[in-house]
Kinemage of the C-alpha trace (Angstrom):
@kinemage 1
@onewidth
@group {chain A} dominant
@subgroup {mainchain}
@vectorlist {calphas} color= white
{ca unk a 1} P 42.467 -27.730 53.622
{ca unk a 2} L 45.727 -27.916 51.584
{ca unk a 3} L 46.560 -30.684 49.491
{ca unk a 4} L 49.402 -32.271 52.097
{ca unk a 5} L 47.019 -32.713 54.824
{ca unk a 6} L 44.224 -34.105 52.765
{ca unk a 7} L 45.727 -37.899 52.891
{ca unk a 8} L 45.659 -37.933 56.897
{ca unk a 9} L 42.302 -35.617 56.697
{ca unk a 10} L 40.302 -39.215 57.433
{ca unk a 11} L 42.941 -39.960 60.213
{ca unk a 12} L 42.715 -36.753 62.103
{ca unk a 13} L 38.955 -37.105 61.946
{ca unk a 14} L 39.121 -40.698 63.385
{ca unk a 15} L 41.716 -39.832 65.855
{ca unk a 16} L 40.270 -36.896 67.200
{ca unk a 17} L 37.123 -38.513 68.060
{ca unk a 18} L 38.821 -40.773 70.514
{ca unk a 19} L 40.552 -37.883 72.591
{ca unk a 20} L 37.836 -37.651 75.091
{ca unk a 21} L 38.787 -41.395 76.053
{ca unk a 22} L 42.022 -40.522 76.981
{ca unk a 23} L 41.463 -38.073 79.712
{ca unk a 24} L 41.689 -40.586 82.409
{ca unk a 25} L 45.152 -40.022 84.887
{ca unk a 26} L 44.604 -36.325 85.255
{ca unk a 27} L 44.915 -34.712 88.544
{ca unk a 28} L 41.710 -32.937 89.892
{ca unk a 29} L 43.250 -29.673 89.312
{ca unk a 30} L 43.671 -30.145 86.159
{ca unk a 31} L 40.337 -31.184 85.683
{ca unk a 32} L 39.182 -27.568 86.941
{ca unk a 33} L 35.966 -25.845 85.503
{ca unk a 34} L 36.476 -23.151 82.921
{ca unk a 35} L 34.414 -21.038 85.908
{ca unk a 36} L 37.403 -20.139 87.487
{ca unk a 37} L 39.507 -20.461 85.493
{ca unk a 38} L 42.849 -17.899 84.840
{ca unk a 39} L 44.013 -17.726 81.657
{ca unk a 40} L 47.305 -16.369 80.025
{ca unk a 41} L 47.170 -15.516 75.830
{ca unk a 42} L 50.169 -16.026 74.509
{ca unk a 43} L 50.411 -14.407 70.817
{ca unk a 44} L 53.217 -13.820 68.361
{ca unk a 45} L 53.593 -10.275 67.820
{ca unk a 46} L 54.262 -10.302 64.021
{ca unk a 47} L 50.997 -12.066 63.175
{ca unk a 48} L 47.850 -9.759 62.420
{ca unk a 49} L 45.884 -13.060 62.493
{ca unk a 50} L 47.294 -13.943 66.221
{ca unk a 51} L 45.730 -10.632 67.273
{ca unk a 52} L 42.736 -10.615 66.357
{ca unk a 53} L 41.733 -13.487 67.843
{ca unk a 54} L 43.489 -13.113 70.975
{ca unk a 55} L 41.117 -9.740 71.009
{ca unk a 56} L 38.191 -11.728 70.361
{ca unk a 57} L 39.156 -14.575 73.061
{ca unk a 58} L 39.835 -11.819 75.695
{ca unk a 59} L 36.689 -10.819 75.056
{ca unk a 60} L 34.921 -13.765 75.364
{ca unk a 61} L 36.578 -15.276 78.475
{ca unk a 62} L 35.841 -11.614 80.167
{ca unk a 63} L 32.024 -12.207 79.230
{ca unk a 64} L 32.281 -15.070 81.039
{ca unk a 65} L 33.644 -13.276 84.012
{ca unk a 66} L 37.077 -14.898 83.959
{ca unk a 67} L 40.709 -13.336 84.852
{ca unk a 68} L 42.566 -13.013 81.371
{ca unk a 69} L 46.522 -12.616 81.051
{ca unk a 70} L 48.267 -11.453 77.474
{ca unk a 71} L 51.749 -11.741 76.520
{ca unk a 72} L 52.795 -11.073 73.301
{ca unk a 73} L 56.479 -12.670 72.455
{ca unk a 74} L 58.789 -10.948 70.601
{ca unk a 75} L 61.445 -11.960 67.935
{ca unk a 76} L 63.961 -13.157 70.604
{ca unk a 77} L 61.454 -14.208 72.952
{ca unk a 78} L 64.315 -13.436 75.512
{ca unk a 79} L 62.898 -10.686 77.758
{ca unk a 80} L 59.414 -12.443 77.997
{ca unk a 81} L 60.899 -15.187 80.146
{ca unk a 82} L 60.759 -13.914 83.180
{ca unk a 83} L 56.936 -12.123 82.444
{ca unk a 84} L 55.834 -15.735 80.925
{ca unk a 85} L 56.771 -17.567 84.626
{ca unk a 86} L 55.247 -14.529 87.123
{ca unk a 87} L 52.051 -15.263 84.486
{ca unk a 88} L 51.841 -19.105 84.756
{ca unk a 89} L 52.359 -18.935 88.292
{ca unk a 90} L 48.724 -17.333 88.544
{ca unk a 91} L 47.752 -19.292 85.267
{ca unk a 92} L 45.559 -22.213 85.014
{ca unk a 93} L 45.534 -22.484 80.787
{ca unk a 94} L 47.736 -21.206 78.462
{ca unk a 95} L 46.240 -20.209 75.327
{ca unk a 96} L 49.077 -20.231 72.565
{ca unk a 97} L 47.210 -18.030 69.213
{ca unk a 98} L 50.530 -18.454 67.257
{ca unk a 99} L 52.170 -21.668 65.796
{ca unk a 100} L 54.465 -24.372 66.135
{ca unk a 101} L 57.367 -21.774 66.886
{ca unk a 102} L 55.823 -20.568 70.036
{ca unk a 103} L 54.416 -23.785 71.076
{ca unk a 104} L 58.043 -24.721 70.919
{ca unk a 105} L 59.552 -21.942 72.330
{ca unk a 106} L 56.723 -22.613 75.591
{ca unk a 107} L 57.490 -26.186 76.390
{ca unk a 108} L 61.227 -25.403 76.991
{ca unk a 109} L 60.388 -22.581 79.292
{ca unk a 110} L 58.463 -25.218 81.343
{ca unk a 111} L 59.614 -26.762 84.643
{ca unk a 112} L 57.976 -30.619 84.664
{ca unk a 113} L 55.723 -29.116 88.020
{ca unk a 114} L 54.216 -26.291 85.333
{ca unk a 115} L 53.964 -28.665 82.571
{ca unk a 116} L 52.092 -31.553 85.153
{ca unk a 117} L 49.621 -28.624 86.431
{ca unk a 118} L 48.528 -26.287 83.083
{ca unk a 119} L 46.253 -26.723 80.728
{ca unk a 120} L 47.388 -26.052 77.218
{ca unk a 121} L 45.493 -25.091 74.077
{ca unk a 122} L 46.578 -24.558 70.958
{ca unk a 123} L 44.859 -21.893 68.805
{ca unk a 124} L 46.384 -22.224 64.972
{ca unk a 125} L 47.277 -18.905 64.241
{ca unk a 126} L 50.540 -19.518 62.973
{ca unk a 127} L 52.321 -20.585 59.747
{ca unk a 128} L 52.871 -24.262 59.906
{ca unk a 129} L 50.000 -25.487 62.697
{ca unk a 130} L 51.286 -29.066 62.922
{ca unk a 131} L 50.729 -29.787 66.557
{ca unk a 132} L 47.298 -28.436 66.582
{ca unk a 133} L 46.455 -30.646 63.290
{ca unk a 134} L 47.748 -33.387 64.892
{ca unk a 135} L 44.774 -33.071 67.844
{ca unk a 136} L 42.764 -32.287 64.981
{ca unk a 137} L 41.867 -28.257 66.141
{ca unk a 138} L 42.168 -26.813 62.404
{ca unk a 139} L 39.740 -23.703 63.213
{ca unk a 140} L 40.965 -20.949 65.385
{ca unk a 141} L 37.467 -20.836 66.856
{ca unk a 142} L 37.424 -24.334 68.528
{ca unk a 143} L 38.156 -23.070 72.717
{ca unk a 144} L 34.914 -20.655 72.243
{ca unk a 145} L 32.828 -24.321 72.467
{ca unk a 146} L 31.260 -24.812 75.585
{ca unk a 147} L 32.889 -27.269 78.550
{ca unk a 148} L 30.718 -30.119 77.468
{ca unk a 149} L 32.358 -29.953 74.069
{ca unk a 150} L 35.746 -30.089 75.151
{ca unk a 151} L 37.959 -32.534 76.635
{ca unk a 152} L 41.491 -33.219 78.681
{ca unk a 153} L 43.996 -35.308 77.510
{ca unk a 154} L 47.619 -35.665 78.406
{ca unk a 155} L 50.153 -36.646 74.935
{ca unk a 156} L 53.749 -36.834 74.786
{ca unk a 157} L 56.263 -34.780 73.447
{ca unk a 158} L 59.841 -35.255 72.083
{ca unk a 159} L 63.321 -34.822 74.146
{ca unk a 160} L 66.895 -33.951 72.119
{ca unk a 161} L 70.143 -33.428 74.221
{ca unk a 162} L 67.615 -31.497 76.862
{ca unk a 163} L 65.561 -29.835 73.962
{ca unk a 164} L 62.009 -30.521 73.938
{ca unk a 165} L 59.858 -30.806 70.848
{ca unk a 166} L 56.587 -30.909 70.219
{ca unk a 167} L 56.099 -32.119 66.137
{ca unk a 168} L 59.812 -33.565 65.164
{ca unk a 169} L 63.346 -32.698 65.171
{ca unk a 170} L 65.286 -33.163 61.782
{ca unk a 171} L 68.404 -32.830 59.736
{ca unk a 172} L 69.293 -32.692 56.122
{ca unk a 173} L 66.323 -30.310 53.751
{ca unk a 174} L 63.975 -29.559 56.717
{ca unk a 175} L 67.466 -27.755 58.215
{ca unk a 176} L 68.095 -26.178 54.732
{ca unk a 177} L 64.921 -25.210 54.785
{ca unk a 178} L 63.829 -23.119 57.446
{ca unk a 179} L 67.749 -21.613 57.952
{ca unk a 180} L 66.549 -20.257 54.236
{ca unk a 181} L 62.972 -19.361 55.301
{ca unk a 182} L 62.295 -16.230 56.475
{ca unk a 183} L 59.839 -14.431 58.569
{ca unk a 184} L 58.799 -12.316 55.506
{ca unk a 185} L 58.370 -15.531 53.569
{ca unk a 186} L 56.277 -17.252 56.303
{ca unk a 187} L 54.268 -14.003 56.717
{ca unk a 188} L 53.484 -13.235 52.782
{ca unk a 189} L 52.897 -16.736 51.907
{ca unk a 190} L 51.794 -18.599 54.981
{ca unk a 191} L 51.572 -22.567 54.281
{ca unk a 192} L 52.904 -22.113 50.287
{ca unk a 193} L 56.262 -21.069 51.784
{ca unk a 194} L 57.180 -24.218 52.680
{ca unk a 195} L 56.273 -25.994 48.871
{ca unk a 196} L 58.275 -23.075 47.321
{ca unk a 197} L 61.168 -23.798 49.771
{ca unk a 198} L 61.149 -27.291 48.647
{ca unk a 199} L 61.167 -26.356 45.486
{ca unk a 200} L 63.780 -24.144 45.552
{ca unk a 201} L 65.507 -26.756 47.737
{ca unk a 202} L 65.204 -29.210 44.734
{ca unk a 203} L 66.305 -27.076 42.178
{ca unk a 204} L 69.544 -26.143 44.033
{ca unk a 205} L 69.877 -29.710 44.806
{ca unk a 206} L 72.704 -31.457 43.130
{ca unk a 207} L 73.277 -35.681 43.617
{ca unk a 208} L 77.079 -36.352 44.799
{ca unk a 209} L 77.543 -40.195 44.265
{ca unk a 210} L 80.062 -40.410 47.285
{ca unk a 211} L 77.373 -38.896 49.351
{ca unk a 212} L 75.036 -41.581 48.799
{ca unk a 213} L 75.104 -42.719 52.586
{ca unk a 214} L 73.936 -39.287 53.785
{ca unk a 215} L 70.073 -39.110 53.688
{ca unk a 216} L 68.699 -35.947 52.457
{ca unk a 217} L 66.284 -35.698 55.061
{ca unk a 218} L 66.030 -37.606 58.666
{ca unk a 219} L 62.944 -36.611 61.022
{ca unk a 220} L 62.234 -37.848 64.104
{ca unk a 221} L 58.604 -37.281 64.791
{ca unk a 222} L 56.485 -37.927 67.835
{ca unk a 223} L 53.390 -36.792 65.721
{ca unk a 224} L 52.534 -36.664 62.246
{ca unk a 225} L 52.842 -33.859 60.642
{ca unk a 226} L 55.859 -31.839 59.448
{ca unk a 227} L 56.265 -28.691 57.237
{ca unk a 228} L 52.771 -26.283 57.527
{ca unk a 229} L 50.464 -30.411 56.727
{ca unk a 230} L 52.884 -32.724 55.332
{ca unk a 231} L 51.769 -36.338 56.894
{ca unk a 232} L 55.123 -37.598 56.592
{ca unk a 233} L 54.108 -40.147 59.908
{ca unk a 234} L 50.936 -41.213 59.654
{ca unk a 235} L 51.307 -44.406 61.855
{ca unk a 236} L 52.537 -41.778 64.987
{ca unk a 237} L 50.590 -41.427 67.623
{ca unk a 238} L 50.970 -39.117 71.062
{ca unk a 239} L 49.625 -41.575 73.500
{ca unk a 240} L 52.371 -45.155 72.600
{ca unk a 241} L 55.278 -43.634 73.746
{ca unk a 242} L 57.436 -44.080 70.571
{ca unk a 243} L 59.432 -41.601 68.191
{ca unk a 244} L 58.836 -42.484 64.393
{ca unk a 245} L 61.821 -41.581 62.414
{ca unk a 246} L 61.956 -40.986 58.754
{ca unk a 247} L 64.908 -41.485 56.671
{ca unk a 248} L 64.929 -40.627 53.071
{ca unk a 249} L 67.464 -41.717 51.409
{ca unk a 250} L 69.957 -39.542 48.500
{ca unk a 251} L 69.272 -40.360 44.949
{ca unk a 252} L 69.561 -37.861 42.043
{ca unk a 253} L 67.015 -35.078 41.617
{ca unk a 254} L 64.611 -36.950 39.614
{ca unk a 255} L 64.096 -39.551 41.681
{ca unk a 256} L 63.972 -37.268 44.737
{ca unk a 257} L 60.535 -35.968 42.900
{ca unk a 258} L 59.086 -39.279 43.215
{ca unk a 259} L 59.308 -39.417 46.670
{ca unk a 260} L 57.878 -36.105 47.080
{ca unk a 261} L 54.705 -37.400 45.308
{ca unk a 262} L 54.225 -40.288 46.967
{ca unk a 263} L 54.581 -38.283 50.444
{ca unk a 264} L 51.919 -36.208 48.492
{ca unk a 265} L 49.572 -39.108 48.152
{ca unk a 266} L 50.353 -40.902 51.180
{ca unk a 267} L 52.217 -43.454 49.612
{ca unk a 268} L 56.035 -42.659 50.897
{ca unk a 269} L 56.047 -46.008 53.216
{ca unk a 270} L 56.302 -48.181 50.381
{ca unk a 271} L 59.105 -46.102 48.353
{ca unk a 272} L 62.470 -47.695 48.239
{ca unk a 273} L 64.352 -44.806 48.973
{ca unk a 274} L 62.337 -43.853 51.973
{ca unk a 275} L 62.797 -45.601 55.571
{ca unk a 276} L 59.925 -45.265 58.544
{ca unk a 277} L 61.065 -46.978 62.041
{ca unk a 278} L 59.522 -46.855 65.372
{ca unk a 279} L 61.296 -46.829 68.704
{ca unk a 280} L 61.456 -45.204 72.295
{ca unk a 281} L 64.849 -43.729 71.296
{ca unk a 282} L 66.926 -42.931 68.521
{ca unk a 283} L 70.573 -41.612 67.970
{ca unk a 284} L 70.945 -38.347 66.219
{ca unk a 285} L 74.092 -36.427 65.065
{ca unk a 286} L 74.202 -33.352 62.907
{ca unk a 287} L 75.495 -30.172 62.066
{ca unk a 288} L 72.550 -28.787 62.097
{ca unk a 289} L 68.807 -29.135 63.120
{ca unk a 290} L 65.492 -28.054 62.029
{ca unk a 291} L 62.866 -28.337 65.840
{ca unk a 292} L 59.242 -27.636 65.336
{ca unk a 293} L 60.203 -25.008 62.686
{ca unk a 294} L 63.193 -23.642 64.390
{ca unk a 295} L 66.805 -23.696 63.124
{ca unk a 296} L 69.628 -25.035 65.584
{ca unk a 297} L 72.845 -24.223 63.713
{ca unk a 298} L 75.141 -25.937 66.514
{ca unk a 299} L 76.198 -29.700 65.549
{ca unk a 300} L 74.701 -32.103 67.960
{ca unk a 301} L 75.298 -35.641 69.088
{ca unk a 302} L 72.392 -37.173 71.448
{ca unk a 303} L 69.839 -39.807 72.145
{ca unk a 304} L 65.910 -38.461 71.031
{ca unk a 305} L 63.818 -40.194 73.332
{ca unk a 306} L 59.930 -39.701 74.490
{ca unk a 307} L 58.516 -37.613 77.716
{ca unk a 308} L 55.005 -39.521 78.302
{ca unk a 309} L 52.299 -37.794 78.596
{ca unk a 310} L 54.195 -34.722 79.664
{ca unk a 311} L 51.799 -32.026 79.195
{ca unk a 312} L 48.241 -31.730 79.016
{ca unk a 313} L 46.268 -30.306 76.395
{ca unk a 314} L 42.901 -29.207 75.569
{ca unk a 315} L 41.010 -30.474 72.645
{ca unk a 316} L 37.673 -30.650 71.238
{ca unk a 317} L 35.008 -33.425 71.102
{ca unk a 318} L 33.778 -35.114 68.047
């Protein structure tokens, strides 16, 4: 477990434990057996890690005489529209062996019918794995329990200017960041790309005393992780309807350091220069966005609000 999730490490144990509570509300359909069920793998074709286990899931749903569907997304993910929507049509789960990205890239595919009707469970194979942390599903092996280990629950996700999220949307050094970070850099160093983008950030990072109003990061987060483990909410949860945002506020480099380590240690809440708020809705405008690990270079303007309970995920029991 790496360093940034080991302060919420009790949390997602606690947390977790209470998902099979929480399955109450769900349609009979989508309380269907895994005996019949149909289900679609959705893997990232650049990870070697995303295949394998897809290989090893498609075997073991086939042993258990069940209908499996792959699609493996590309880099533009645009021709595997209109193959992801024939799939879900005959779909019952979704199996997403990638990360945040593709989780991401999912969700806005989704009409609200699909979204009210699937079952989706998320496999971390990918570089950040903040969505399936937050559930608390940190081994790739965790859908291969049997039915009486597992559990339904429906969580919310986020909503910007008609973009969904599923972790946070944010402006300022998460933007920097990923616009920076690329694929080679998430595929060499997995996790460790985002501390050495930080860094980097840091050391490029120069304190302009006019600027002082403009925060150097701004998240809003409907879970609580950010950045490949980073508990940077750890009062969010999925099921109260409310966005948490984070506002950290511009102060010269060193000083910028000291927030980093008390994020580190859990402590950020209490740090003068750092802001937490909860609401249903905020207002965000930017130049530019960083969404579950994606980079939106077009300025935006918009309310961020919450969709309850809009999809329905899979999860394990403690």
């Amino acid at each position: 477990m790496s360093y940034w999730s080991w302060n919420c490490s009790i949390t997602v144990r606690r947390r977790s434990a209470s998902w099979g509570a929480i399955s109450t509300g769900l349609s009979k359909n989508q309380r269907i057996s895994s005996a019949v069920m149909t289900v679609l793998l959705i893997t990232h074709g650049a990870s070697a890690t995303a295949q394998r286990w897809r290989d090893r899931y498609q075997r073991w749903f086939e042993k258990r005489r069940q209908t499996v569907l792959q699609l493996t997304t590309g880099a533009t993910q645009d021709n595997d529209i209109l193959t992801l929507h024939r799939y879900l049509e005959r779909a019952n789960e979704v199996l997403i062996l990638a990360g945040d990205g593709t989780l991401h890239w999912l969700v806005n595919q989704l009409t609200e019918a699909q979204a009210q009707r699937l079952i989706l469970s998320p496999i971390p194979c990918g570089t950040g794995n903040d969505f399936a942390r937050d559930l608390g599903l940190l081994r790739a092996d965790w859908r291969m329990r049997e039915d009486e280990q597992l559990t339904l629950a429906s969580v919310d996700i986020g909503e910007l200017h008609g973009t969904r999220f599923v972790n946070a949307a944010s402006r300022g050094l998460a933007a920097d960041l990923v616009q920076r970070q690329g694929v080679r850099s998430k595929l060499w160093f997995g996790r460790v790309s985002y501390v050495l983008g930080v860094l980097a950030w840091w050391m490029r990072y120069q304190y302009q005393p006019h600027q002082a109003n403009t925060p150097v990061l701004q998240s809003l987060l409907v879970g609580r992780f950010l950045g490949g483990g980073l508990c940077l909410a750890p009062q969010a949860d999925r099921r109260h309807g409310l966005l948490t945002r984070v506002t950290v506020s511009a102060a010269p480099r060193r000083q910028l350091l000291g927030v980093l380590w008390a994020v580190l240690r859990g402590r950020h809440a209490a740090h003068p220069l750092v802001r937490i708020e909860q609401q249903q809705e905020f207002l965000l405008q930017a130049s530019a966005l960083e969404i579950d690990g994606e980079y939106y270079a077009d300025p935006i303007a918009g309310a961020a609000n919450v969709l309850r309970g809009f999809i329905t995920v899979r999860v394990a029991r403690r």
